[in-house]
N, C-alpha and C positions, 0 to 999 in steps of 0.2 A: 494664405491667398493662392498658392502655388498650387496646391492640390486641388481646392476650390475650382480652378482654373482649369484645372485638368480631367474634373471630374466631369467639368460642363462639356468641355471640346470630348467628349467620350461617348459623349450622346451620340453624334453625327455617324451615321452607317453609310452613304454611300462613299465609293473611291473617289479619291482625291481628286481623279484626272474628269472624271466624271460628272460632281461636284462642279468643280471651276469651271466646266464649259456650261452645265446649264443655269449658273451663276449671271454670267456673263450673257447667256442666251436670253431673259430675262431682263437687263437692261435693254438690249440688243430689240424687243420685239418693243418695249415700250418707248424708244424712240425711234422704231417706225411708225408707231400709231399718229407721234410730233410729226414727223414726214407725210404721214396721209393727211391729217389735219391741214397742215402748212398750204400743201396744194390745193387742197377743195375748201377752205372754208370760203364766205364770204364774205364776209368785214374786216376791213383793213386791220382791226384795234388785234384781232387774234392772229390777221396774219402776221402784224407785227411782233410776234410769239408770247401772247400775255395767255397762255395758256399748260395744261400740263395734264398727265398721264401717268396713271399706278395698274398695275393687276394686285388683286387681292386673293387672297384662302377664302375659304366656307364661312368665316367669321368676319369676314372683313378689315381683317390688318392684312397690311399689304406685305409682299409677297417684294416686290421692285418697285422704285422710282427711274424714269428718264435721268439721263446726264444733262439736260438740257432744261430743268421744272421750272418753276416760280418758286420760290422760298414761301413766298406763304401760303400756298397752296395747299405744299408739302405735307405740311403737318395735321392738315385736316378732312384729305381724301380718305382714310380711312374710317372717320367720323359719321363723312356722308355716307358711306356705305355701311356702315352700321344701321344706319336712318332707315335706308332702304330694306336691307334686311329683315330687320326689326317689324316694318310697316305690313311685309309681303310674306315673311315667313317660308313658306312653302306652297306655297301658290307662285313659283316661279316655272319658267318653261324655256325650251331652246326654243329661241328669236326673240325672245322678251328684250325689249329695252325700257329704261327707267330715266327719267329727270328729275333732280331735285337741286335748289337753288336754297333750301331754308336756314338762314343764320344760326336760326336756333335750337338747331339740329346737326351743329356742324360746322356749316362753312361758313365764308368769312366774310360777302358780302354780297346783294343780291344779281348783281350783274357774274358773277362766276355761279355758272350754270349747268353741273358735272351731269353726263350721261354716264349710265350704268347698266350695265349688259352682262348676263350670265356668263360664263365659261364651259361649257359640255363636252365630254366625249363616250360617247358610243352609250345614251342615256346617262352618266355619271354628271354631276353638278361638282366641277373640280374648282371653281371659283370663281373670282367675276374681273373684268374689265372695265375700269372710269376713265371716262376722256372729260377734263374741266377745262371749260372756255371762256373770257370773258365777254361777256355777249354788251354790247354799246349802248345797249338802252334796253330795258326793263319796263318801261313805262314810269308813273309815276309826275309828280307836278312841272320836273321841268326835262329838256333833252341831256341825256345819258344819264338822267337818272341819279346824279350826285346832288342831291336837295338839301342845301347845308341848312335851311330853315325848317323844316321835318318836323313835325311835332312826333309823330312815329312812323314806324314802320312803313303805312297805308302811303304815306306822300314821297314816297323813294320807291316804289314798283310793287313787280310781282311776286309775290312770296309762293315759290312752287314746293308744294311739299311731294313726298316722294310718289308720283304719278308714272306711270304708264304711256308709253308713243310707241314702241313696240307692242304686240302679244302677239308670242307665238309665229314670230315672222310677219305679221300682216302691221303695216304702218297706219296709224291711229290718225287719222286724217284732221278729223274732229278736234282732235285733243291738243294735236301741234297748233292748229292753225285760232282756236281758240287761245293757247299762248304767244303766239306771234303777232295776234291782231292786235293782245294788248300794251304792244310798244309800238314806236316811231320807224320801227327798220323792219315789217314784216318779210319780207323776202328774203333779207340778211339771216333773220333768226329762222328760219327753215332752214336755207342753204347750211347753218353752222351747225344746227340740229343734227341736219343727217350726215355732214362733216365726220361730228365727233363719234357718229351712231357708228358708220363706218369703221374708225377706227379701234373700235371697241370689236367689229367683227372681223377685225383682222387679226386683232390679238388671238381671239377664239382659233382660228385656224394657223397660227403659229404655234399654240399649244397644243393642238389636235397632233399635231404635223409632229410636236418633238414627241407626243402621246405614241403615236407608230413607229417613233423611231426607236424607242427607250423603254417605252412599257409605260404604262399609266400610275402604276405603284412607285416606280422610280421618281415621276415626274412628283404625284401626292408629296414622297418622301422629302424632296429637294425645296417643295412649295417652306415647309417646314423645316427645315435645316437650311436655307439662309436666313431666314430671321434668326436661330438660334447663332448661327456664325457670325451676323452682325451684334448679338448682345453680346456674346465672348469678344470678339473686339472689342466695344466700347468700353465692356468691363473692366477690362485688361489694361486700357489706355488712362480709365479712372484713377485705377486701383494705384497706377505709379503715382497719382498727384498726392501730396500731404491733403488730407480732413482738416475741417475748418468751416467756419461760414464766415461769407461776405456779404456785404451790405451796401448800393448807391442808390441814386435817384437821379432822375432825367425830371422830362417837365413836357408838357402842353402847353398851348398861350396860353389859354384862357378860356374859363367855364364861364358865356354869353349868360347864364342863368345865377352867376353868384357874384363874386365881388371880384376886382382887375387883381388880377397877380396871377403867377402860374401855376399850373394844374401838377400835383407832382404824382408820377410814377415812379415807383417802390418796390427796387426787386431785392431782392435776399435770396443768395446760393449756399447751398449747404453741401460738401462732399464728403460724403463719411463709406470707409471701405472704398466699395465696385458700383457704387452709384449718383448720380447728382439730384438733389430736389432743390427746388424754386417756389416761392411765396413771394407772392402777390401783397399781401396782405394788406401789407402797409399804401398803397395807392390812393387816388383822392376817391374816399367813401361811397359818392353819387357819382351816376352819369351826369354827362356834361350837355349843356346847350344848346348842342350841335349835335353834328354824325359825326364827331370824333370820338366814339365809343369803340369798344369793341367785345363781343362775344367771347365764348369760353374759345373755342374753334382760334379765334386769333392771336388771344394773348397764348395760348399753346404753343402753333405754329411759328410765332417769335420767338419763344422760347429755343424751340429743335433748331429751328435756321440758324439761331446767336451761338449756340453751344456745339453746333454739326460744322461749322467755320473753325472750327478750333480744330478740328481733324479733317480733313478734306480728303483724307484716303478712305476712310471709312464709308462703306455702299449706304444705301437709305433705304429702310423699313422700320415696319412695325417694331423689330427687334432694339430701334434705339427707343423706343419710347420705354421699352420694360428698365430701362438702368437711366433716363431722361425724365425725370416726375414733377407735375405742376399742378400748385397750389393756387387758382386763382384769388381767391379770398371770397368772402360772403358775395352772396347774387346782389346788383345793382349798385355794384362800382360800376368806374370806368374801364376798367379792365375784363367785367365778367356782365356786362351787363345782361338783360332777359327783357322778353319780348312786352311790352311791343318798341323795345327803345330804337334808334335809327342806328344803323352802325354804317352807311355807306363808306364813310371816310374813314375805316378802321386802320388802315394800312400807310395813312399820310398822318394818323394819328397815336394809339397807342403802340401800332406795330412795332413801330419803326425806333421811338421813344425805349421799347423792353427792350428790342437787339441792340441798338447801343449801348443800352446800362448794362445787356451781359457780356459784350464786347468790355467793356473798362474791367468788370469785375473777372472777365479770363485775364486780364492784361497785369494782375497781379499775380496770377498764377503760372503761367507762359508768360513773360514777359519779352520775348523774343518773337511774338506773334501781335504782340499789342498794338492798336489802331484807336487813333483819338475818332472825334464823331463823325460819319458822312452826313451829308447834304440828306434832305428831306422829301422825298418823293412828293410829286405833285402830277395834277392834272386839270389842264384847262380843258372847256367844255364850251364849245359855241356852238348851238344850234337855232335852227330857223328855216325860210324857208328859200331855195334855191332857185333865181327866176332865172339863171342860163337855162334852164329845161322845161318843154312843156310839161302845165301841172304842176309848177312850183312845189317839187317833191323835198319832203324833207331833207337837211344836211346836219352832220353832227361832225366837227372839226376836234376830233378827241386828242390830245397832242399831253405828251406826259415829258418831261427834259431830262437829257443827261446833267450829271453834274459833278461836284467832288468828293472822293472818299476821301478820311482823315489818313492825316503824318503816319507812317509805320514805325515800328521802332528800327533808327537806321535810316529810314528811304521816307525821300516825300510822297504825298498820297499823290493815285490816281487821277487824273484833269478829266473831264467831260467821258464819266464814267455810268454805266446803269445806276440804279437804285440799288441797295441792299436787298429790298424789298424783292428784286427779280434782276439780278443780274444778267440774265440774258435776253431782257428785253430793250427790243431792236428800235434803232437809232428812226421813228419815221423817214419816209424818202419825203422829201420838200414836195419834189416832182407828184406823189401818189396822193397826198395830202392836197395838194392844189386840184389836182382833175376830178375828187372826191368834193370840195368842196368849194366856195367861194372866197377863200383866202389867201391873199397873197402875201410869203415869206418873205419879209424886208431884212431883217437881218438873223445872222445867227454865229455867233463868236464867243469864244473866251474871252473872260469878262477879269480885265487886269485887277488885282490885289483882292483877288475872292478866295486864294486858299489862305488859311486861319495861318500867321504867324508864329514860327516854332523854330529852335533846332534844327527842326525837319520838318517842311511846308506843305500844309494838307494840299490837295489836288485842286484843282481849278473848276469853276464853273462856269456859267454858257449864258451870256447875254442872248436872249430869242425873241422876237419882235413881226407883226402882222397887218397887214390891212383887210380892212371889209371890201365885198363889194359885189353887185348882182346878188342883192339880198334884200329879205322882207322879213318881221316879225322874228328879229334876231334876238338873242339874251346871249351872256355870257355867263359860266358859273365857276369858278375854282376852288379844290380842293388840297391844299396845303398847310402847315405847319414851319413852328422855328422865324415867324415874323418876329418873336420878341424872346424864344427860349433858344437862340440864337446856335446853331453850330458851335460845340465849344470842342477845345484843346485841351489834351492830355497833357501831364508833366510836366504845367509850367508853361504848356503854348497858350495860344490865343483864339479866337472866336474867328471864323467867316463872315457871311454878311446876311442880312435877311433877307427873306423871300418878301414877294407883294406884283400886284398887279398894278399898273398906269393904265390907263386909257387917253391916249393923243397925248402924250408924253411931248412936251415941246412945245405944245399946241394950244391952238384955243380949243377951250371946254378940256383944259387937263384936268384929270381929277383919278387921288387914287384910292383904291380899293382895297388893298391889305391881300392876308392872304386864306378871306373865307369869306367865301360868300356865292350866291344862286342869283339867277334869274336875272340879272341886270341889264335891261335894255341896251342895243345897241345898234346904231345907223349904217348906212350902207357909208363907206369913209372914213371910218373910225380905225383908228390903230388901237391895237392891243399890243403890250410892251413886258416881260417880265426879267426876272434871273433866276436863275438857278444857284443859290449857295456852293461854295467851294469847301473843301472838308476842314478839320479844325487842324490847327496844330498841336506837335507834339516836341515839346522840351522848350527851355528856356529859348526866346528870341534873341536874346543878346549874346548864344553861342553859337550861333550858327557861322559855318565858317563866312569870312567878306566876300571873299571869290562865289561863294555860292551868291549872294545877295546882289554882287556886279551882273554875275550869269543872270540871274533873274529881271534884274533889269534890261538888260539887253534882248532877252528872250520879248520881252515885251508881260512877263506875270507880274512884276512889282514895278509900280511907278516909284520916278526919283524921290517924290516926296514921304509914301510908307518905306522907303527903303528906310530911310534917316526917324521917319517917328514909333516903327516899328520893330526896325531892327538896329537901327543905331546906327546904319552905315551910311554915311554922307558920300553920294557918288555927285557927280561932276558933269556935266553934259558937253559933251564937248563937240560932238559935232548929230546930234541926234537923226538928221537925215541917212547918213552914212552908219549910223549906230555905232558910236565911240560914244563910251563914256569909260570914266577913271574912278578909284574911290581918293578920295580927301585920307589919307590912314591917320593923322594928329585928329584933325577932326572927328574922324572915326572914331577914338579910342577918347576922344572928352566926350562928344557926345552919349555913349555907350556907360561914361559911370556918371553923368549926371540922371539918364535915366533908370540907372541900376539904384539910386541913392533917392525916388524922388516918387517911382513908379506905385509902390504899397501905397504910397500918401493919398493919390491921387482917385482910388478905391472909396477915399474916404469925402471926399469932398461933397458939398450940399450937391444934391443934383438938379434941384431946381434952376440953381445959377448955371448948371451946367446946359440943362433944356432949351434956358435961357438963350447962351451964347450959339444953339445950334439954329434956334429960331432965326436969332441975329446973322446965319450964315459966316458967323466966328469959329465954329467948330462944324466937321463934318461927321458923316454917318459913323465913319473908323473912329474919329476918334471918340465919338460916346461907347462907341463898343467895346474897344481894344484899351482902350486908358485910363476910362472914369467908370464904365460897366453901368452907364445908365441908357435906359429903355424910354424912346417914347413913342407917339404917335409919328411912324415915318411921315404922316402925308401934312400932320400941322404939327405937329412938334411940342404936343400936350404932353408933359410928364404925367408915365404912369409909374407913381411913387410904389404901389406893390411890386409890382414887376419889379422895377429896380433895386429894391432889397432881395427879391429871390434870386436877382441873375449876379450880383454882387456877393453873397454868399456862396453861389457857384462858382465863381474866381476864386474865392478866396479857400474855398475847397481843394478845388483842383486845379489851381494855379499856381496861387502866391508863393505855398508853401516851397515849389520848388525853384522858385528865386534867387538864386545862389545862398542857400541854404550847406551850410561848412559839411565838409564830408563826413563827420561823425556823427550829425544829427539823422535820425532816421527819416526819411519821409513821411510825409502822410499816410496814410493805411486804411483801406475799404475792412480789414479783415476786424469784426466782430466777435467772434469766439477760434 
């Protein structure tokens, strides 16, 4: 492997010192393109950075990623620019710019909207420029475009296949405004248009710019020796791990088109030598019900994100994909679906579901890296029409939450953290969200006993809450996951809590809504209420130190009552205004092996009787979660008997086993061969 290794780093002809600066120059030029964006776009959803930028070579693998991307982006900017390539051949020109939004050609959903712009110097075609934006609305049956009733494609927007808005420097007046008219934010989607156009021609003249300073063969040579300097890295990192394949499974609620139980995703990692492959295969055979599908483009891009976490010093290109290989499995699963199925929700759905299954399965490999589940991307979606303004002008209140990443090994998870999905997307301002639209923010907090019980307590999530008001022909639409395939814990921890929407929580005409669903009318007065899931835990509950679980209480993350049916520690209230409280330690330590002697059993119990007592207000949300692992309908408390067997088998997976489990017995094991 040494030689192997050496034969590759042998390739690289420019000097070192040379090399590392235009390395570097390359990241450096594509997160100014994020800085030009940032400043000119005009929709709040991009300035809030749900956006990202690559240059690419003559073939369209890229060349750099920004420090600053979307993870799932990442992995399928170069796809798109294949698209375009492919479409336009040589019929390209200096000024040309290109759009294409098409899933199934690439990218990952139709509201991310990548422009594409040549790269030239001095007549040479030296490669191209993508700036990807998530654009708010697309059109389509309802506002932003996330249409979880979608029979296809047609009822979720505009599907732009690789088009033309440039040629040749002269802007295609026709052709933008033809795509802008067919959404709800014409103005928005120009303004972001030429945003990103821009940005694209600013790359162009950062390379010009190193083109005269270096010589254009230099610059060629370097476009192609960092992608090889990135696959000798990866390789290199590979090669140390032992070969083997592994094997887990995550889960979706529920396929609305088949029977109640959950949807399972099926990943299998194989590392043999200097390279990793992944198979799909095994996932649920059909797309699902819904727009929780996703394209080849996406289960990819989960892929590179899940397995590029595992090294974070490593640069991002093309170069990891040559030693990064994905199998999605035959056309029309859920994973690899094809046109015309809906994929909007790909990223609250399978995305998110593949980087946590390859998160578990590096976490046997790294074990000192390993992270039980985060919380589940989501995005509420109210639009209508706005009467603070004359013309009762469209509003789209697009609002996505922080929430909790899973236990690490060692350290508890992250509290009111990005999504996996895009870690660097930005926290909305309350204040920009308000003057944008007719909603006013009632509440937004850490939302006590939402990180997953463990050893080591997953992070916390964000109670967030709204009122209507100076509004006309409002719906609401949400896209989310993990209402019933619940956040789980690594090593013996415990589950979060689930997602789902209220509407007038409290109130008359409460009623709630889960967490999928379109179009739902809604009044001027109406509260909207949700949570955000905390991440899972990792390790037994019952070892977690007391002092940590006192801390916690006082902190205000675990109420006095999950301290005691969670973790076993019976604390004391003693002066709660002042924040004193004591633990009980006798109490502590019976409490602690009556649930150590009693917990497995409790796995096993009818769950109907169990639904039963939740119906009856005998048992709460935790405890069907965290104790008995039975699923039902949050809002009437109908047991759903499949779900409860798949999310019970999931405990007993990745939980039980490590239940004081004597130290000579091995643990469980994802590894298959």
């Amino acid at each position: 492997m040494e030689n192997k290794m050496q034969q590759k780093t042998d390739r690289r002809t420019l000097d070192p010192v040379t090399f590392e600066v235009l390395k570097n120059a390359y990241v450096n030029i594509v997160d100014q393109m994020a800085e030009q964006i940032l400043r000119t776009c005009y929709s709040f959803v991009i300035y809030s950075r749900d956006f990202s930028s690559a240059l690419c070579d003559p073939n369209g693998d890229t060349i750099m990623q920004g420090s600053g991307d979307i993870a799932a982006h990442v992995g399928t900017l170069h796809l798109t620019a294949k698209a375009v390539i492919k479409k336009f051949k040589d019929d390209v020109h200096p000024g040309d710019v290109f759009v294409i939004n098409d899933v199934y050609q690439g990218g990952t959903h139709f509201n991310d909207t990548r422009l594409f712009a040549p790269m030239f110097y001095k007549g040479e075609l030296l490669g191209f420029a993508q700036a990807n934006g998530h654009w708010a609305d697309v059109g389509g049956a309802v506002p932003g475009s996330f249409n979880v009733n979608a029979l296809d494609h047609m009822a979720e927007g505009l599907r732009i296949t690789p088009i033309r808005v440039y040629s040749k420097g002269t802007y295609l007046s026709d052709v933008a405004e033809l795509i802008a008219h067919n959404t709800r934010a014409p103005n928005d989607i120009i303004g972001d248009l030429q945003a990103q156009s821009e940005a694209c021609r600013l790359a162009e003249r950062e390379i010009q710019r190193l083109c005269d300073k270096y010589g254009v063969d230099v610059i060629k040579k370097s476009f192609a020796e960092v992608q090889d300097y990135v696959e000798d890295m990866t390789r290199q990192r590979i090669s140390e791990l032992p070969n083997g394949t592994w094997e887990t499974i995550d889960y979706e609620d529920v396929d609305p088109d088949g029977d109640e139980g959950l949807v399972p995703i099926k990943v299998k990692m194989t590392i043999d030598g200097d390279r990793v492959h992944y198979d799909l295969t095994g996932s649920h055979p059909k797309t699902v019900g819904s727009f929780l599908n996703c394209c080849y483009g996406g289960a990819f891009a989960a892929v590179v994100a899940g397995t590029k976490m595992q090294s974070p010093d490593i640069p991002m290109n093309s170069g990891f994909y040559r030693v990064v290989t994905v199998d999605p499995g035959p056309l029309g699963s859920v994973v690899n679906a094809e046109w015309p199925t809906p994929v909007a929700g790909f990223a609250s759905g399978p995305f998110e579901k593949i980087m946590n299954a390859v998160f578990e399965l590096w976490a046997e490999i790294l074990p000192e890296r390993a992270m039980a589940c985060t919380f589940n991307l989501d995005y509420l979606l109210i639009g209508g029409r706005d009467t603070r303004h004359e013309g009762k002008p469209y509003f789209m209140w697009y609002d996505w939450m922080v929430g909790g990443w899973g236990a690490r090994n060692g350290r508890d998870g992250w509290a009111a953290t990005g999504p996996v999905f895009g870690v660097q997307l930005g926290t909305q301002p309350f204040e920009g969200q308000e003057r944008l639209s007719p909603v006013l923010t009632t509440c937004h907090e850490l939302m006590v006993d939402s990180g997953g019980p463990g050893e080591f307590r997953g992070g916390l999530g964000v109670q967030k809450g709204g009122t209507l008001y100076a509004c006309e022909r409002t719906v609401v639409s949400y896209c989310c996951d993990r209402e019933r395939s619940i956040t789980w814990g690594l090593w013996g921890g415990l589950p979060s809590i689930p997602h789902g929407v209220w509407i007038n929580q409290g109130r008359e005409g409460e009623r709630y809504l889960g967490s999928l669903f379109s179009g739902v009318p809604l009044q001027q007065g109406d509260t909207v209420q949700r949570p955000s899931a905390g991440g899972g835990g990792l390790g037994d509950p019952l070892k977690r130190e007391i002092n940590q679980v006192l801390n916690d209480v006082i902190d205000g993350y675990v109420s006095v009552e999950r301290a005691k049916k969670d973790y076993g520690v019976v604390v004391i209230a003693i002066d709660p205004e002042l924040n004193e409280y004591k633990v009980d330690e006798p109490a502590t330590i019976a409490e602690r092996q009556r649930i150590a002697s009693e917990r497995v059993a409790w796995l096993d119990e009818d769950p109907e009787n169990i639904a039963a007592l939740y119906r009856e207000k005998k048992l709460d949300m935790f405890d069907l979660i965290r104790q008995y692992g039975v699923i039902v309908d949050w809002g009437s408390g109908e047991l759903l008997a499949n779900t409860t067997a798949d999310f019970r088998d999931m405990l007993k997976r990745r939980t039980v086993p490590y239940w004081g489990a004597a130290k000579d017995v091995a643990p469980a094991t994802l590894r298959v061969a």
